[in-house]
Jmol script that loads the backbone (N, CA, C; Angstrom):
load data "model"
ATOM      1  N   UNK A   1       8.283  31.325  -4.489  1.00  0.00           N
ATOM      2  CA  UNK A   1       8.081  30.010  -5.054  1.00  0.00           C
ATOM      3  C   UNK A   1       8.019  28.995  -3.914  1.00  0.00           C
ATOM      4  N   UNK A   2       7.199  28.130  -4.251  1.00  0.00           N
ATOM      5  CA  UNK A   2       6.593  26.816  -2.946  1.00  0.00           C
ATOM      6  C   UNK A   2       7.350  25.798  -3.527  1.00  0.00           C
ATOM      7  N   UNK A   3       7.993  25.106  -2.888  1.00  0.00           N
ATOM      8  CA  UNK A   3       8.569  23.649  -2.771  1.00  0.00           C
ATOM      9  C   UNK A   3       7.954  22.774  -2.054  1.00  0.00           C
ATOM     10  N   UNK A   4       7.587  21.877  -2.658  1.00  0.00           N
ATOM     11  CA  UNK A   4       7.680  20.593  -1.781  1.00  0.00           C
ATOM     12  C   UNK A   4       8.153  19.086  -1.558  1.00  0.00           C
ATOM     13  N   UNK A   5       8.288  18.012  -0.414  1.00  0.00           N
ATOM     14  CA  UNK A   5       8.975  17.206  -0.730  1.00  0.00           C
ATOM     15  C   UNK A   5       7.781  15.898  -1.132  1.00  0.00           C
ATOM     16  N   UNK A   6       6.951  16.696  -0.475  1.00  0.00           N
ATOM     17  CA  UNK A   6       5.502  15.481  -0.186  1.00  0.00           C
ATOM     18  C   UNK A   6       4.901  15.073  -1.416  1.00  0.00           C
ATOM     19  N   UNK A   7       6.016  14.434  -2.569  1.00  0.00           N
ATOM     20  CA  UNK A   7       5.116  14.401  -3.712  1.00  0.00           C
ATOM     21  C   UNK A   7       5.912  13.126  -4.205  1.00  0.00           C
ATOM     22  N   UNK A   8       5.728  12.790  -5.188  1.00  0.00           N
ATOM     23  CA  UNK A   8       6.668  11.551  -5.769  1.00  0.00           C
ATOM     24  C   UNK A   8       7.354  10.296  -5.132  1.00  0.00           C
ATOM     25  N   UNK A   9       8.575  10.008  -5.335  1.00  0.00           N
ATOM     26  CA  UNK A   9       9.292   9.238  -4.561  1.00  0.00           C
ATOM     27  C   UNK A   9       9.700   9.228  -3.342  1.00  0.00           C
ATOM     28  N   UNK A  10       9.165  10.673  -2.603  1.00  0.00           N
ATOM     29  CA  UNK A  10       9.068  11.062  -1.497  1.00  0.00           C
ATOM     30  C   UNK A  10       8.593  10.009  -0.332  1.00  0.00           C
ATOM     31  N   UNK A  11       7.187   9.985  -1.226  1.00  0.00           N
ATOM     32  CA  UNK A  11       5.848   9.235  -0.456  1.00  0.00           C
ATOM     33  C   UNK A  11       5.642   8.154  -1.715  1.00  0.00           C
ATOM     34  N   UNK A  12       5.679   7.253  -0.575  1.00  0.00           N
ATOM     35  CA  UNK A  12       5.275   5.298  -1.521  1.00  0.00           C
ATOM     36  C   UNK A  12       4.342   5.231  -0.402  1.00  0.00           C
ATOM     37  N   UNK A  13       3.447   4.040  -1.389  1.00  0.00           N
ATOM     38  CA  UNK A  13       2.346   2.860  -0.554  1.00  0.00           C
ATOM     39  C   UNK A  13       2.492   1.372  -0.921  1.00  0.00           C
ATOM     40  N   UNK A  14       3.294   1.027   0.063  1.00  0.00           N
ATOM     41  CA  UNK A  14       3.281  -0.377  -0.201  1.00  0.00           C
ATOM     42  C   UNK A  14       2.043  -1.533   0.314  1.00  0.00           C
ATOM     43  N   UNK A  15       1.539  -2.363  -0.714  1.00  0.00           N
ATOM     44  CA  UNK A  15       0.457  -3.174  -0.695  1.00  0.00           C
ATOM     45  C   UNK A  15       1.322  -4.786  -0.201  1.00  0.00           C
ATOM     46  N   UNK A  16      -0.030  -5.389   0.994  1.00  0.00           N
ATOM     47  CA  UNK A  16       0.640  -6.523   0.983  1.00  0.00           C
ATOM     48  C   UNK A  16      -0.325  -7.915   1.090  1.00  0.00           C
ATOM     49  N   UNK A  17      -0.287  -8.497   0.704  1.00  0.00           N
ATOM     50  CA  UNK A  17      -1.568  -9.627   0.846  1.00  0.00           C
ATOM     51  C   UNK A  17      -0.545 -10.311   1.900  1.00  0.00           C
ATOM     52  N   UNK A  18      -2.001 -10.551   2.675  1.00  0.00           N
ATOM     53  CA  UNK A  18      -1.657 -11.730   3.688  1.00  0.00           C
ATOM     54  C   UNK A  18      -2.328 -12.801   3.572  1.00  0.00           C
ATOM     55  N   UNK A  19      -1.958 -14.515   3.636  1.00  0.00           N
ATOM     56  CA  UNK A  19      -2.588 -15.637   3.761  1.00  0.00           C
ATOM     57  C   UNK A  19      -2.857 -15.892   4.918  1.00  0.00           C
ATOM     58  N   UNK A  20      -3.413 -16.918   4.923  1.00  0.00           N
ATOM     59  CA  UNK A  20      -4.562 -17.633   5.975  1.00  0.00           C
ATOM     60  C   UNK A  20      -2.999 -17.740   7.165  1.00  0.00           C
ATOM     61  N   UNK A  21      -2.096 -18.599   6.483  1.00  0.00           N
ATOM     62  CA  UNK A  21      -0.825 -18.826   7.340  1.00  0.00           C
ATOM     63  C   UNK A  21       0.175 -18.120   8.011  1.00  0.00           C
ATOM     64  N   UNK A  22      -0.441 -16.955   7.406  1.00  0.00           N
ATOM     65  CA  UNK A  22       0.716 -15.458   7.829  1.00  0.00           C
ATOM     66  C   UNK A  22       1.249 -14.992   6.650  1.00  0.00           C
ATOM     67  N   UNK A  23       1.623 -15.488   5.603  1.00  0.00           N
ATOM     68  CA  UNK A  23       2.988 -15.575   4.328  1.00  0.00           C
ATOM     69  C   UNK A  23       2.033 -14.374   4.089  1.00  0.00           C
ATOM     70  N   UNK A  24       3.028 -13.545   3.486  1.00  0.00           N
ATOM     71  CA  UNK A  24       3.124 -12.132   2.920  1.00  0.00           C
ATOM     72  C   UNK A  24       3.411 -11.777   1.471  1.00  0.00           C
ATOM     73  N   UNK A  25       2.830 -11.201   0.625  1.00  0.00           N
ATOM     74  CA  UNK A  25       3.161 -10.924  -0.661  1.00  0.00           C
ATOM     75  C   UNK A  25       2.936  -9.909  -1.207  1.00  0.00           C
ATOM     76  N   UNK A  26       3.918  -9.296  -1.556  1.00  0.00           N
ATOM     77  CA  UNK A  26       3.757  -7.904  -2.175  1.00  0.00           C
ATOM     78  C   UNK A  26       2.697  -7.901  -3.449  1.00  0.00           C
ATOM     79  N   UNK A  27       1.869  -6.859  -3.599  1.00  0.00           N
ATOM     80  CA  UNK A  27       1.426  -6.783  -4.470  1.00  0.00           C
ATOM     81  C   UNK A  27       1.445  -5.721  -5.386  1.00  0.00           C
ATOM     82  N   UNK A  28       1.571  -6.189  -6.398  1.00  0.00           N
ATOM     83  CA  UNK A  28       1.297  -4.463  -7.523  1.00  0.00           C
ATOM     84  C   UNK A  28       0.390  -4.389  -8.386  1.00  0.00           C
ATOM     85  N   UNK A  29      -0.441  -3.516  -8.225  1.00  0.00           N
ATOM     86  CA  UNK A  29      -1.551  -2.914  -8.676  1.00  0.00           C
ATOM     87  C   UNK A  29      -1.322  -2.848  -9.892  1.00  0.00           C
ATOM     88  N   UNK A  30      -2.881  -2.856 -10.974  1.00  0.00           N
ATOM     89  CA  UNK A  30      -2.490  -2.751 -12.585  1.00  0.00           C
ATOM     90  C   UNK A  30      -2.939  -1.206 -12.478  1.00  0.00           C
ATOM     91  N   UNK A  31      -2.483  -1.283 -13.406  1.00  0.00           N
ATOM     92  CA  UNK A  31      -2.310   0.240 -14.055  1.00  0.00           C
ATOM     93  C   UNK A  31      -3.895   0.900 -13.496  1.00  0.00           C
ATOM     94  N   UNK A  32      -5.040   0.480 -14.304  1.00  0.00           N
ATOM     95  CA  UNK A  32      -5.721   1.198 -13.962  1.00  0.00           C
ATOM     96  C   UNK A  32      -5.906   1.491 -12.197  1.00  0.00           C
ATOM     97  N   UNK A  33      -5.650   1.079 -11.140  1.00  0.00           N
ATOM     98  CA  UNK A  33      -5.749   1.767  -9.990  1.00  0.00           C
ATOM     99  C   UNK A  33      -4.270   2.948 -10.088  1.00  0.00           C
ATOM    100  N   UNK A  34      -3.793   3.207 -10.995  1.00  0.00           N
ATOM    101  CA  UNK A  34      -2.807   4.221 -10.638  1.00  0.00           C
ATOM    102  C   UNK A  34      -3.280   5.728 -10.257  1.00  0.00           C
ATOM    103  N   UNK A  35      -4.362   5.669 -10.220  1.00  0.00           N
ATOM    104  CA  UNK A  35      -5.035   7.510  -9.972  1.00  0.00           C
ATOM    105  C   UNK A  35      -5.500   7.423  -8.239  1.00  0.00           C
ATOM    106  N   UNK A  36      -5.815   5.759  -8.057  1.00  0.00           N
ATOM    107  CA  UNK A  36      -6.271   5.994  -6.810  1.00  0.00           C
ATOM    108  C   UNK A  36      -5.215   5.736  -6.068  1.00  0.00           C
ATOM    109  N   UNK A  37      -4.460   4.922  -5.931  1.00  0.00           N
ATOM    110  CA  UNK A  37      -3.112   4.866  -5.587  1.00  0.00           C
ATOM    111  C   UNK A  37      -2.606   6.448  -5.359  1.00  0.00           C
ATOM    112  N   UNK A  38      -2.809   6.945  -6.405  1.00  0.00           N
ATOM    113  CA  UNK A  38      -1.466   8.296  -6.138  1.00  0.00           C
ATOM    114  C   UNK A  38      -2.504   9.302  -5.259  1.00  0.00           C
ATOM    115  N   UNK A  39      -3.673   9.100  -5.167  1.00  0.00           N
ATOM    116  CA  UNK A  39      -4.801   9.779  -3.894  1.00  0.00           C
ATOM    117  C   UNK A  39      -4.051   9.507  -2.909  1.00  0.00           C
ATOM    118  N   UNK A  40      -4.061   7.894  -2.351  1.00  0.00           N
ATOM    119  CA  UNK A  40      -4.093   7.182  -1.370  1.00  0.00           C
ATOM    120  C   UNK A  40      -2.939   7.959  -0.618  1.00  0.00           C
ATOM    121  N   UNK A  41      -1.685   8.105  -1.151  1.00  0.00           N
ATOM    122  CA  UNK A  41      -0.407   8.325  -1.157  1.00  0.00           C
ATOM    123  C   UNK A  41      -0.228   9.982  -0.564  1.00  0.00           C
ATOM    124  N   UNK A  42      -1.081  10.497  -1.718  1.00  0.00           N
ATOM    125  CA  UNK A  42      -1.135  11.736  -1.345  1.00  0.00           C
ATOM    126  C   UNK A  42      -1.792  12.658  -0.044  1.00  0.00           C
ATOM    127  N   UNK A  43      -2.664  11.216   0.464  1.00  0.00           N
ATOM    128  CA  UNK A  43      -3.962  12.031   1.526  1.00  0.00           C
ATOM    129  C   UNK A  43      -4.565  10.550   2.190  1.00  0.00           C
ATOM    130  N   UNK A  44      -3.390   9.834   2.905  1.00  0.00           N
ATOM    131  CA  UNK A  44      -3.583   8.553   3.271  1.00  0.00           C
ATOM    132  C   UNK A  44      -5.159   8.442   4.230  1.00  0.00           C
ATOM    133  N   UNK A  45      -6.427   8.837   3.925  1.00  0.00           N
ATOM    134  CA  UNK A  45      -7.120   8.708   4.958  1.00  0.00           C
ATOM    135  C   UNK A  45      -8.401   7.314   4.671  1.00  0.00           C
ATOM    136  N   UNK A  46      -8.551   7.160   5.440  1.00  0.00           N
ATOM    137  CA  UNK A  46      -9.507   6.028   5.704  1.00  0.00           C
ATOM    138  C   UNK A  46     -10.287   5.448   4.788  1.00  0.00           C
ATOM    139  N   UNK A  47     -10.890   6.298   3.984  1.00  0.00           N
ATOM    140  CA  UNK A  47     -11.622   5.952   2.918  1.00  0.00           C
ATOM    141  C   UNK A  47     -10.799   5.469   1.577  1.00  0.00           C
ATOM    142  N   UNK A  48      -9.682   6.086   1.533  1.00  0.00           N
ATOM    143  CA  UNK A  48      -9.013   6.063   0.354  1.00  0.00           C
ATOM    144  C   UNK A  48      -8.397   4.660   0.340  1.00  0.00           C
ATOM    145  N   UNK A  49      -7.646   4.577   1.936  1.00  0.00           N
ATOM    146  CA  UNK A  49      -7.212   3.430   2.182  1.00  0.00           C
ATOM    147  C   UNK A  49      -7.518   2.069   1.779  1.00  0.00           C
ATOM    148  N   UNK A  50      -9.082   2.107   2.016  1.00  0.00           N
ATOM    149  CA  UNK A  50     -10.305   1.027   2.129  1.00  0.00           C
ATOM    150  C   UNK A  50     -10.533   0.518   1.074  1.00  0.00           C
ATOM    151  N   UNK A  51     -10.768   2.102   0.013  1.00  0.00           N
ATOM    152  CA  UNK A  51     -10.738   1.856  -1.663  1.00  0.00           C
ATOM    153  C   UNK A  51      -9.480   1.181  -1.812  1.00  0.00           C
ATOM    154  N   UNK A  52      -8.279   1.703  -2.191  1.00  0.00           N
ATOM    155  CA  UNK A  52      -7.375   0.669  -2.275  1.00  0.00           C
ATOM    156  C   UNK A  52      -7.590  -0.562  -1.963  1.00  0.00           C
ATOM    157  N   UNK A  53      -7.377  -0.772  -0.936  1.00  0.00           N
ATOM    158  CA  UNK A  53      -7.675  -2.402  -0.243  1.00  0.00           C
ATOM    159  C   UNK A  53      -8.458  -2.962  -1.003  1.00  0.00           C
ATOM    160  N   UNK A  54      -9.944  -2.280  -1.636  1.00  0.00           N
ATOM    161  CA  UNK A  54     -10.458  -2.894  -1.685  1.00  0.00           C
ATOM    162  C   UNK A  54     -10.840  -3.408  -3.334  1.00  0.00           C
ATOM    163  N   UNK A  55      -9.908  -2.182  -4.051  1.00  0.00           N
ATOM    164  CA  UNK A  55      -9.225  -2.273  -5.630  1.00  0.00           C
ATOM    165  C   UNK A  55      -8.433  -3.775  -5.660  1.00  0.00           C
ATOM    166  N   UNK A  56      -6.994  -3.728  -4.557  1.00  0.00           N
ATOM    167  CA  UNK A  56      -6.723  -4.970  -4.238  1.00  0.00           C
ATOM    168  C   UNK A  56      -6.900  -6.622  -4.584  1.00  0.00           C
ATOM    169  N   UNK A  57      -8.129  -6.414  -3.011  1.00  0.00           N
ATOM    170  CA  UNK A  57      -8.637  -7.516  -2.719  1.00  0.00           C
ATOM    171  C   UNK A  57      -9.428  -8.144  -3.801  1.00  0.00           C
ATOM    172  N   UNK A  58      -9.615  -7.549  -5.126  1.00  0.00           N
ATOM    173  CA  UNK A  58     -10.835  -7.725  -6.725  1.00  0.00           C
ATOM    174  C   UNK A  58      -9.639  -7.927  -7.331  1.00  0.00           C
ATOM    175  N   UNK A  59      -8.589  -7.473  -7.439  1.00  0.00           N
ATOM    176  CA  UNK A  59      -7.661  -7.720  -8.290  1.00  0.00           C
ATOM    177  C   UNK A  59      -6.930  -8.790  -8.190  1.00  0.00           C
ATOM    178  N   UNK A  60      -6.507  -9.703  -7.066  1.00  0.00           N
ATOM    179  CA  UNK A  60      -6.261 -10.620  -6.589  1.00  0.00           C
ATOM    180  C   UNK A  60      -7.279 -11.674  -6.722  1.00  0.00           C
ATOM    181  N   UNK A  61      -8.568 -11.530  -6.459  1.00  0.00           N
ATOM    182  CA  UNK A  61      -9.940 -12.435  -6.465  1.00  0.00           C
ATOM    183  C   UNK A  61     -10.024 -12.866  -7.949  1.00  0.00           C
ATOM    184  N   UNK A  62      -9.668 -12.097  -8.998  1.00  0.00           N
ATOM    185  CA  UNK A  62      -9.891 -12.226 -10.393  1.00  0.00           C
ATOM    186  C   UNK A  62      -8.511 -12.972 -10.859  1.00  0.00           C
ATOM    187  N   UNK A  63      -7.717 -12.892 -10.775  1.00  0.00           N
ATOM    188  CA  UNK A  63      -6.461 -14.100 -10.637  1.00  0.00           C
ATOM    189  C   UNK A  63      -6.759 -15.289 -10.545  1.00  0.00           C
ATOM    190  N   UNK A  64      -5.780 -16.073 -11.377  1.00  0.00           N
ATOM    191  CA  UNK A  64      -6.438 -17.727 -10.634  1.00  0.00           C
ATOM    192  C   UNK A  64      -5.433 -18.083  -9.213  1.00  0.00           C
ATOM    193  N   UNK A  65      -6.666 -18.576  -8.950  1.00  0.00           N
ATOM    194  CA  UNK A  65      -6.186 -18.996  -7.457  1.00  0.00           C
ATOM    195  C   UNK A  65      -5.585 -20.603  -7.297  1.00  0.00           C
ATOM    196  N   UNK A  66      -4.407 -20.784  -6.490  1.00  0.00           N
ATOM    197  CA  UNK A  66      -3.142 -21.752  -6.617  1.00  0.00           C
ATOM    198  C   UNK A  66      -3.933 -22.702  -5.558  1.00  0.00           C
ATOM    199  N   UNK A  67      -4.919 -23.820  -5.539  1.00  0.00           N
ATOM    200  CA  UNK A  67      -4.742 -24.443  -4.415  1.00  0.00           C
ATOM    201  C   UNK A  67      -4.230 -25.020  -3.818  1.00  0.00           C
ATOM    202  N   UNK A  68      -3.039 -25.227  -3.697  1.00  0.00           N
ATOM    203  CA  UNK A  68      -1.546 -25.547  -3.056  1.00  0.00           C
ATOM    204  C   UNK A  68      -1.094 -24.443  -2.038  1.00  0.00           C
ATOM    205  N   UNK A  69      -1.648 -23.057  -2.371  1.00  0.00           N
ATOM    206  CA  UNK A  69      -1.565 -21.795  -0.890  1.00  0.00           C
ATOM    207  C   UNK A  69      -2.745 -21.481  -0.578  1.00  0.00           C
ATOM    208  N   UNK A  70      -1.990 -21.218   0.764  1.00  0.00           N
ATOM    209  CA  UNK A  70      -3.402 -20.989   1.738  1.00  0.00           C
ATOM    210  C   UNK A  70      -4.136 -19.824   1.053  1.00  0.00           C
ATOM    211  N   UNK A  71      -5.460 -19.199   1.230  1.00  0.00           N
ATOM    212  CA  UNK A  71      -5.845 -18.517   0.730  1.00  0.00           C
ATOM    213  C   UNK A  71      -5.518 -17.088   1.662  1.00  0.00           C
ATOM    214  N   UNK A  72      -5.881 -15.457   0.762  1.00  0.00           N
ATOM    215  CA  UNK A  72      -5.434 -14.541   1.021  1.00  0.00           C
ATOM    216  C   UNK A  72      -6.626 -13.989   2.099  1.00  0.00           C
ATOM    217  N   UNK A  73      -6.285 -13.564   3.053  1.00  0.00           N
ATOM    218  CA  UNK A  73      -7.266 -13.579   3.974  1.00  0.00           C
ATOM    219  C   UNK A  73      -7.589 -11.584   4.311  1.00  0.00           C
ATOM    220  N   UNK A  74      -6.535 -11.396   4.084  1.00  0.00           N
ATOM    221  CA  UNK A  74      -6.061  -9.794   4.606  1.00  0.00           C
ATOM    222  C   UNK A  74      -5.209  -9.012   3.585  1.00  0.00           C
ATOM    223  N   UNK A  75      -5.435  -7.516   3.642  1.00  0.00           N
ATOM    224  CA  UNK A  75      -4.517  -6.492   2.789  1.00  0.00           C
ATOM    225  C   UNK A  75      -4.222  -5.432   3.633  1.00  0.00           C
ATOM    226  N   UNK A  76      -2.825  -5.496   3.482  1.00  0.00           N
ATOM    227  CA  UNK A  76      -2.039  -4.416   4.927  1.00  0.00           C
ATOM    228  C   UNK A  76      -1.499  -3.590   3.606  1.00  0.00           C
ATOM    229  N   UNK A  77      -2.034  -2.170   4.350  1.00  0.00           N
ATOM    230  CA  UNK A  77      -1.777  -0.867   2.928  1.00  0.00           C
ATOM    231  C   UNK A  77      -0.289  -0.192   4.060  1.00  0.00           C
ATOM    232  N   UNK A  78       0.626   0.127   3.600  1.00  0.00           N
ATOM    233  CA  UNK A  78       1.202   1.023   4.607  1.00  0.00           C
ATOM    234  C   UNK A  78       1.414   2.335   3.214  1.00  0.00           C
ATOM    235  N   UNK A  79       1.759   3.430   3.665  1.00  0.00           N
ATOM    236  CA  UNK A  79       2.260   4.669   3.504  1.00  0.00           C
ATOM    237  C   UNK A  79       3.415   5.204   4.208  1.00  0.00           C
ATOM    238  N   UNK A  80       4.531   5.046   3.655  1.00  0.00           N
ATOM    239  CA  UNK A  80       5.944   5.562   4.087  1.00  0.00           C
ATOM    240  C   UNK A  80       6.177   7.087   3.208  1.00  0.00           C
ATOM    241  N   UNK A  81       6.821   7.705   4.328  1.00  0.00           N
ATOM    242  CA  UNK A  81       7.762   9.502   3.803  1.00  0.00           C
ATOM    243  C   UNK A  81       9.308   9.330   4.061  1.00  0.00           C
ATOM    244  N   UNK A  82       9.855   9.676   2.908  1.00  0.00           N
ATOM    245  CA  UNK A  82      11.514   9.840   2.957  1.00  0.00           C
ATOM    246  C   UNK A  82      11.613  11.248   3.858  1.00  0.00           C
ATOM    247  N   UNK A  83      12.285  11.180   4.666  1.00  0.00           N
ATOM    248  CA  UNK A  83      13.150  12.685   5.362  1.00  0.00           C
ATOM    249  C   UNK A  83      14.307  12.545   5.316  1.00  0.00           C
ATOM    250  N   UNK A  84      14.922  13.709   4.549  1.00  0.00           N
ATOM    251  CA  UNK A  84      16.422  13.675   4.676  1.00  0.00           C
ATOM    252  C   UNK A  84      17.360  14.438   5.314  1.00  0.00           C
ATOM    253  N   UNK A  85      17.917  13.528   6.037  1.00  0.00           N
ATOM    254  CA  UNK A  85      18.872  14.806   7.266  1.00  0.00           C
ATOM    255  C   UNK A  85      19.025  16.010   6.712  1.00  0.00           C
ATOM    256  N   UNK A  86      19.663  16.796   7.404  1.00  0.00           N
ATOM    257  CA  UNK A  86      19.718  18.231   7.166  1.00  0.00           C
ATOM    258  C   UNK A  86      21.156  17.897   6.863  1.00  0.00           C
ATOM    259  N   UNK A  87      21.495  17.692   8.012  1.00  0.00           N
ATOM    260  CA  UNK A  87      23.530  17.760   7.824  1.00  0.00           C
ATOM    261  C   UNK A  87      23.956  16.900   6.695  1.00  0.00           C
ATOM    262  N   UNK A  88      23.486  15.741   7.345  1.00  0.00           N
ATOM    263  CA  UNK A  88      24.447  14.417   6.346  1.00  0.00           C
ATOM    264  C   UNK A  88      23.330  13.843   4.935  1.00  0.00           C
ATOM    265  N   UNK A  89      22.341  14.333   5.252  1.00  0.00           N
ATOM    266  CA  UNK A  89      21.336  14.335   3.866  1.00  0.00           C
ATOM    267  C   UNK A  89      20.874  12.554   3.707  1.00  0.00           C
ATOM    268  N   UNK A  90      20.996  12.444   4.230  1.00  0.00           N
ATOM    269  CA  UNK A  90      20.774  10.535   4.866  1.00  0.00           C
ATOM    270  C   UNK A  90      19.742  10.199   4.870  1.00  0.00           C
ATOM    271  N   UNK A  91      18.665   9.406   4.026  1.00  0.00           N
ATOM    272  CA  UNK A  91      17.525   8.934   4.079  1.00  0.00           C
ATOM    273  C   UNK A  91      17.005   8.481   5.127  1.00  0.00           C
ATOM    274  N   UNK A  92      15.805   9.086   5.859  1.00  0.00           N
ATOM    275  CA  UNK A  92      14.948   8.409   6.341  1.00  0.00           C
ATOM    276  C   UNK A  92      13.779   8.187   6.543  1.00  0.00           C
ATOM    277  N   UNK A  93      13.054   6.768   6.310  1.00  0.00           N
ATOM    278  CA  UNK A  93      11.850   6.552   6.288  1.00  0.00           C
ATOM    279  C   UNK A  93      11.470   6.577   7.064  1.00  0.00           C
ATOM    280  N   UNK A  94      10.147   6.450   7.523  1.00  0.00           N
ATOM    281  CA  UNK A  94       8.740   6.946   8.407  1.00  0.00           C
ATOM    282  C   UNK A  94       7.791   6.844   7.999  1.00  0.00           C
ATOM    283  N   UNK A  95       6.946   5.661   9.042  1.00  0.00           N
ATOM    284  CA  UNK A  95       5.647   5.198   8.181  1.00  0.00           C
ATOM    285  C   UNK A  95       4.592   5.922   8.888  1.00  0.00           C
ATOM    286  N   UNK A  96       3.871   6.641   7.865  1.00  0.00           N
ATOM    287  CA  UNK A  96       2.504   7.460   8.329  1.00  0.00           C
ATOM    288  C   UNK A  96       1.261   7.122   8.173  1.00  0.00           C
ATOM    289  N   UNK A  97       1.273   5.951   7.636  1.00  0.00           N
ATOM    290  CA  UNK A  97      -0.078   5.218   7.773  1.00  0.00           C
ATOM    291  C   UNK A  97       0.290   4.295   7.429  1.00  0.00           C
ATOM    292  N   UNK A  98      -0.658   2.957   8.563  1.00  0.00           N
ATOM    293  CA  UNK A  98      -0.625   1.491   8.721  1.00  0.00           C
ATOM    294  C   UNK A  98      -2.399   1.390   8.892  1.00  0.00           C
ATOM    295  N   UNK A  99      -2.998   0.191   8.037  1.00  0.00           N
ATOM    296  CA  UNK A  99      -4.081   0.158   8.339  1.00  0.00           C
ATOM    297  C   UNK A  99      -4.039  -1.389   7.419  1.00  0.00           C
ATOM    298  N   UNK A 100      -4.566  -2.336   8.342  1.00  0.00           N
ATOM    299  CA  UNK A 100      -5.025  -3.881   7.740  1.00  0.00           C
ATOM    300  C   UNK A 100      -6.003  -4.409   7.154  1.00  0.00           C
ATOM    301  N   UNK A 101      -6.784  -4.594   5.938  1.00  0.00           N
ATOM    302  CA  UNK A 101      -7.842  -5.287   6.027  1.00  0.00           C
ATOM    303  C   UNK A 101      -8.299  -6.707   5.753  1.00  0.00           C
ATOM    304  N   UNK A 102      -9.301  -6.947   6.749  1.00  0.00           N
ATOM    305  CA  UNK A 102      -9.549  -7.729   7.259  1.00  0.00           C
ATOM    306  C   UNK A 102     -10.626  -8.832   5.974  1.00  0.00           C
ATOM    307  N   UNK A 103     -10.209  -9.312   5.026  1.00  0.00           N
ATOM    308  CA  UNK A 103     -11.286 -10.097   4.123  1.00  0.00           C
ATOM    309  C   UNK A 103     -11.777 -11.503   4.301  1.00  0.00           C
ATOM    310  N   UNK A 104     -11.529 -12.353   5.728  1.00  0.00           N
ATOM    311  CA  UNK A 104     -11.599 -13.127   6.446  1.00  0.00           C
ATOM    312  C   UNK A 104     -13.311 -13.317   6.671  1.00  0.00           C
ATOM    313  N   UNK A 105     -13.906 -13.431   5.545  1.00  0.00           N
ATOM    314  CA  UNK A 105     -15.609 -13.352   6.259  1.00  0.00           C
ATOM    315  C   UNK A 105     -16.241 -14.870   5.405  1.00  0.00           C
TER     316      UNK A 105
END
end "model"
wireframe off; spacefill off
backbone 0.3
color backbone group
């Protein structure tokens, strides 16, 4: 029998909009990106990434927009893995993919 840890709560992707000013905001995806999300997560590579980002950057665009904040300029995708000690069984994270995009055009 195969075990693995690389599945679930193991592995998260945290989404983050960035403004024109720097300010940072988490974002959470609606439901329907939940299939590409759990790709992204599963097989963090370039393309998938991009899709995300770029699920995102439409999902945010379709929102009303506050003109009182700067506008969202960028979407930083990261991908973190839990490892847990052997001895003391102690969480630790480790980010395995960082990738920014750039919607500044």
């Amino acid at each position: 029998m195969l075990a693995s840890t690389d599945v679930g709560p193991v592995l998260w992707i945290e989404v983050t909009a960035i403004s024109k000013n720097g300010d940072e905001t988490p974002v959470t995806l609606k439901r329907r990106y939940k299939d590409l999300k759990h790709k992204a997560r599963a097989l963090p590579n370039s393309n998938l990434l991009d899709a995300l980002a770029q699920a995102a950057w439409k999902q945010l665009n379709k929102n009303t927009i506050d003109e009182k904040k700067p506008p969202i300029t960028s979407i930083r995708i990261e991908v973190w893995k839990t490892h847990f000690d052997a001895k003391s069984l102690r969480p630790q994270q480790t980010k395995i993919a960082l990738k920014t995009f750039d919607f500044n055009r």
